[in-house]
C-alpha positions in Angstrom: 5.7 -38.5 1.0 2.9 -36.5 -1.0 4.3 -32.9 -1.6 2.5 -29.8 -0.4 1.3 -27.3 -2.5 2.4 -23.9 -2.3 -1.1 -22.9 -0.4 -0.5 -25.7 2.0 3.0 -24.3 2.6 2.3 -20.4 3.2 -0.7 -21.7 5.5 1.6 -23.2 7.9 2.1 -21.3 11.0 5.8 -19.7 11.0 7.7 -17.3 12.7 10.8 -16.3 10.4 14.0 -16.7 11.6 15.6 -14.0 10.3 14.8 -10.3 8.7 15.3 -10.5 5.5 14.7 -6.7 4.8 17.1 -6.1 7.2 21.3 -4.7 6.4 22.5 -7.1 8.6 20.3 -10.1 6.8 22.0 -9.1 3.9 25.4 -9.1 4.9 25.0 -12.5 6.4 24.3 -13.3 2.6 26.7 -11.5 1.3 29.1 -13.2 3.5 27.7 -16.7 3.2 28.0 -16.6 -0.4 32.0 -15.5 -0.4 33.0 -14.5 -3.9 35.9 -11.9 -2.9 37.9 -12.2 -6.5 36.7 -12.0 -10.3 36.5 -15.3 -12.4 36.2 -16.1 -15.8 34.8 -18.9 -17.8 34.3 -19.1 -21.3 31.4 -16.7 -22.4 30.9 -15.7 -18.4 32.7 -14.0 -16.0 31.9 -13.2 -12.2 33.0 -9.3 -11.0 33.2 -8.0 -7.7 32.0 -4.4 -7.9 31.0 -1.8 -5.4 27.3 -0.9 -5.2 26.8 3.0 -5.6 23.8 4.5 -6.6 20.0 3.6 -6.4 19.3 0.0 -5.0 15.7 -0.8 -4.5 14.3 -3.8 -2.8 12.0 -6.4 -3.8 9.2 -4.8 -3.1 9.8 -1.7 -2.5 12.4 1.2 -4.0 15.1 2.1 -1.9 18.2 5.2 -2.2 20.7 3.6 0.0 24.1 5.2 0.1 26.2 1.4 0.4 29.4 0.6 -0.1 29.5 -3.1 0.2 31.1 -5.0 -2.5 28.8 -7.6 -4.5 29.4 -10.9 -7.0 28.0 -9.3 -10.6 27.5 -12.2 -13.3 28.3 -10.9 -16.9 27.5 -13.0 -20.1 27.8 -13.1 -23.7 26.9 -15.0 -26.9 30.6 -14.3 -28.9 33.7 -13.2 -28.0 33.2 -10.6 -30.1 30.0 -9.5 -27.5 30.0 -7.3 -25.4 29.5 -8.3 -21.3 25.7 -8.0 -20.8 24.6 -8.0 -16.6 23.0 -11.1 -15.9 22.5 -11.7 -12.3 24.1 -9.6 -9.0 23.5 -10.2 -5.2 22.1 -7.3 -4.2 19.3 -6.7 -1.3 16.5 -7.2 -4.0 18.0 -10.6 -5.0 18.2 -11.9 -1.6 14.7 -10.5 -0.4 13.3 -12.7 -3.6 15.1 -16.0 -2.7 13.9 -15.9 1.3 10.6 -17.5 0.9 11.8 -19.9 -1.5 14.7 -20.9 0.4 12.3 -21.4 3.7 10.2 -23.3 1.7 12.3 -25.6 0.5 12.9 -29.8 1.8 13.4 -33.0 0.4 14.3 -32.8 -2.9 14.4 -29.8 -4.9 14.0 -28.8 -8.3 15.2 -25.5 -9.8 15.6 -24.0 -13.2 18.6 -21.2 -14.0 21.8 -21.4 -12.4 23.3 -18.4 -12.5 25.6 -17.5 -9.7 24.2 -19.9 -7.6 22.8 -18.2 -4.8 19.7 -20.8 -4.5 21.0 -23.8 -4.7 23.8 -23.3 -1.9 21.3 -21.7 0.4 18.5 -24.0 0.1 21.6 -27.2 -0.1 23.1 -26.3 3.2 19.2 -26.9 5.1 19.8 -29.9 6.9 16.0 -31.0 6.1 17.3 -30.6 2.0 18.1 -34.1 0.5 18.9 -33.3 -2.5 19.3 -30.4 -5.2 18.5 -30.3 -9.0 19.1 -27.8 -11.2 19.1 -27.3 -15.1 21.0 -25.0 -16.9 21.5 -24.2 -20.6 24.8 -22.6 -20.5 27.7 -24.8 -20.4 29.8 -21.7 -18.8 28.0 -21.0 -16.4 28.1 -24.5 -14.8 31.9 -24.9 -15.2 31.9 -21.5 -13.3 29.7 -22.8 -10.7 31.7 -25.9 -9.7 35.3 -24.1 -10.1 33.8 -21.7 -7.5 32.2 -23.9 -5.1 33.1 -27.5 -5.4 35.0 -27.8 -1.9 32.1 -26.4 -0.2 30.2 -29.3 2.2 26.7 -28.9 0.8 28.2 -29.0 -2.9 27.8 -32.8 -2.8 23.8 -32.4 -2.2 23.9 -30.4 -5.7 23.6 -31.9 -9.0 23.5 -30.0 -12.4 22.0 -31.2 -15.4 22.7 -28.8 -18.8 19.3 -28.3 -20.6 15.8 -26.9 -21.0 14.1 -27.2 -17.8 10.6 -26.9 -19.1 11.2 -29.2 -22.1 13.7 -31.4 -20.7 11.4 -32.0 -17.7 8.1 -30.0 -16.7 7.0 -30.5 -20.5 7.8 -34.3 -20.0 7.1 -35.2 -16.1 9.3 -34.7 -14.1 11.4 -38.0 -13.8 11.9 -38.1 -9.9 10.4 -37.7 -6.6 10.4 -33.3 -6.5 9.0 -31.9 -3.1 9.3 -28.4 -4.1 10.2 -26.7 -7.6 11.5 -23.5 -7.9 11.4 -21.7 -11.3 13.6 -18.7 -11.4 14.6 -17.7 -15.5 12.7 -14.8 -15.7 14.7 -11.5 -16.5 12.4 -9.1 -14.6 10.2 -9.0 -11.7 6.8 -8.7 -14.0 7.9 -10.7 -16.9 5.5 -12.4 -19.2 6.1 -15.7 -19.0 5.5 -15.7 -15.0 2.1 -15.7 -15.9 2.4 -18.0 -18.9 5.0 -20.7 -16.8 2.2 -20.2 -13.8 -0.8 -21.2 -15.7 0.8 -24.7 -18.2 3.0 -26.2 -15.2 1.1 -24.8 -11.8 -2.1 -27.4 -12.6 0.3 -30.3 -12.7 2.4 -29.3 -10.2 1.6 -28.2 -6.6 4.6 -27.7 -5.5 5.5 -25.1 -8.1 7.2 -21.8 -6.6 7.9 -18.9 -9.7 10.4 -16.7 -8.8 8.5 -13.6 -8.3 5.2 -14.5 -7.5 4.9 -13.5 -4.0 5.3 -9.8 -5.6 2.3 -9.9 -7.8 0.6 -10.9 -4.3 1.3 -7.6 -2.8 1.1 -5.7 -5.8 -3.3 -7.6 -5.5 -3.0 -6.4 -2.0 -2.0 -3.0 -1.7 -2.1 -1.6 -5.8 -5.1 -3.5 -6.9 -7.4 -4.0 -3.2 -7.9 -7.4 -4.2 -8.8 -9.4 -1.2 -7.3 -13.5 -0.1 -6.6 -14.8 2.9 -3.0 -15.1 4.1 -1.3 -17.2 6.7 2.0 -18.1 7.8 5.1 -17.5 6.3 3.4 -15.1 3.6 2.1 -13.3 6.6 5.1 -13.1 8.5 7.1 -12.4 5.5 4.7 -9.2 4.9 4.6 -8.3 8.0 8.3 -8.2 8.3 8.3 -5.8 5.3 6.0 -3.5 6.9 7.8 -3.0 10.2 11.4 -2.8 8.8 12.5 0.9 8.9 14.8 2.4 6.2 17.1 2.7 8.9 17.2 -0.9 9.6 17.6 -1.8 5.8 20.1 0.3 5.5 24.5 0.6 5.6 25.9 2.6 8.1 26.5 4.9 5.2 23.1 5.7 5.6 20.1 6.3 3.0 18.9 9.5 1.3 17.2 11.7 3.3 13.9 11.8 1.7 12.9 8.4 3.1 14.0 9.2 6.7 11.7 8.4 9.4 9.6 5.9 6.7 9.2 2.1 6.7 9.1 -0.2 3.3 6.2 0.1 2.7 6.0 3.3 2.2 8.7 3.3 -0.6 6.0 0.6 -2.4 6.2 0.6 -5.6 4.3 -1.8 -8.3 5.6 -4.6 -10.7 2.3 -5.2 -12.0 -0.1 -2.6 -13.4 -2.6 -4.0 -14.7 -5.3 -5.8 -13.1 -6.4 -8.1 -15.7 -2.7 -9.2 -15.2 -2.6 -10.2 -11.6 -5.7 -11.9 -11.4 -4.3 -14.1 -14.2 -1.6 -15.0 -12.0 -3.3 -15.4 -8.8 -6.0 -18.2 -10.3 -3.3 -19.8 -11.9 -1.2 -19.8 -8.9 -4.7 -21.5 -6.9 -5.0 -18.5 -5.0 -9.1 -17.4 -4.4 -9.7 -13.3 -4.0 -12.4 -10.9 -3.7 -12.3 -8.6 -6.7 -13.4 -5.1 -4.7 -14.3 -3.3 -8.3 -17.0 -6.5 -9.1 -18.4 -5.8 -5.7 -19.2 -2.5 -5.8 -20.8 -3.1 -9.3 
């Protein structure tokens, strides 16, 4: 089996199964991941808190008034630290995992633990053989399999401790790997996206940043660069489009200045500069219409 690339994928006609902009797509999460007590490990710990507050979405801000109660990862380097937020499932996480998680088959590849979230979602697929994933921090793993070792799809999951770029993408990766899912970056428009994207993306078709399909909307609608879309992508979009704040939203409801609006129209860009997303869109083999070199 040759693996697709990531163009191949998104070409591929889809309908999705689920919203994933949608309240109740989120609680399904929420619910399918089931941490309902605080753990600790080492240098990590895992807190249930109560959202309050703003919460915006992945692509999109948001000022819903929730309630719901949420797994927070908290690290440190020392004892002598202090707890510094690492990773939480909130709507935004969840929106950024979908289209990797539909994505995903055969054997996976994936860098950066943290709770977990990915690797159980994309293990439980039936059409998922097999998932790898490389860590650095020791902690975090022994968390991970206190937590979840009795679940069913924990046997499809095996973690290797190391550097997943030097330990493998550096080196070749060792194995067969139908998709590969990098996900260590700390913010949505980090650096090394672009950086990762244009050394491994070449060598690897199959190579999915965590992110990436934000710096395609942000070409889209901040930037009026121009590329065909198909499929999932398309669908994906789409969904984001159509999905009120009502419908993304607790039954505690949302702040009244986005009543009556859709996503959309909360946009709001990770990228900035358009020097920036280009960069990322040929490394990522995407082909686009600049509209500014046009009209030149």
């Amino acid at each position: 089996m040759t693996p697709e690339s990531i163009v191949e994928r998104l070409r591929r006609p889809t309908r999705l199964p689920d919203n994933p902009f949608s309240y109740e797509y989120f609680q399904k999460e929420l619910k399918f991941f089931g941490v309902r007590k605080d753990m600790e490990q080492g240098n990590v710990c895992v807190k249930v808190k109560q959202l309050s507050g703003m919460c915006s979405d992945f692509l999109n801000k948001n000022y819903r008034i929730m309630s719901d109660k949420i797994p927070v990862l908290f690290g440190r380097e020392t004892e002598e630290d202090s707890w510094c937020l690492w990773m939480s499932i909130t709507p935004m996480e969840v929106q950024s995992m979908y289209l990797p998680i539909l994505e995903a088959d055969g054997t996976v590849w994936t860098a950066g633990l943290g709770l977990g979230y990915y690797p159980l979602r994309v293990a439980s697929k039936d059409s998922v053989d097999k998932v790898i994933v490389y860590e650095t921090n020791s902690d975090t793993i022994k968390l991970f399999k206190r937590r979840y070792r009795k679940r069913k799809c924990f046997s499809k999951i095996e973690i290797r401790e190391g550097d997943f770029r030097v330990d493998c993408l550096d080196k070749g990766l060792p194995d067969q790997a139908d998709f590969i899912f990098m996900d260590v970056y700390a913010t949505r428009n980090s650096d090394l996206l672009k950086e990762d994207a244009a050394k491994y993306k070449p060598e690897y078709e199959n190579y999915w940043p965590w992110c990436w399909e934000r710096v395609l909307v942000d070409a889209l609608v901040f930037h009026d660069y121009t590329f065909s879309m198909w499929g999932n992508l398309r669908a994906y979009l789409k969904a984001w489009m159509r999905t009120t704040v009502n419908e993304a939203s607790p039954p505690e409801g949302h702040d009244e200045r986005s009543e009556g609006m859709t996503l959309d129209q909360l946009y709001e860009p990770a990228y900035y500069s358009r020097e920036e997303v280009g960069e990322v869109l040929e490394s990522m083999g995407i082909f686009y219409e600049d509209a500014e070199e046009e009209d030149e």
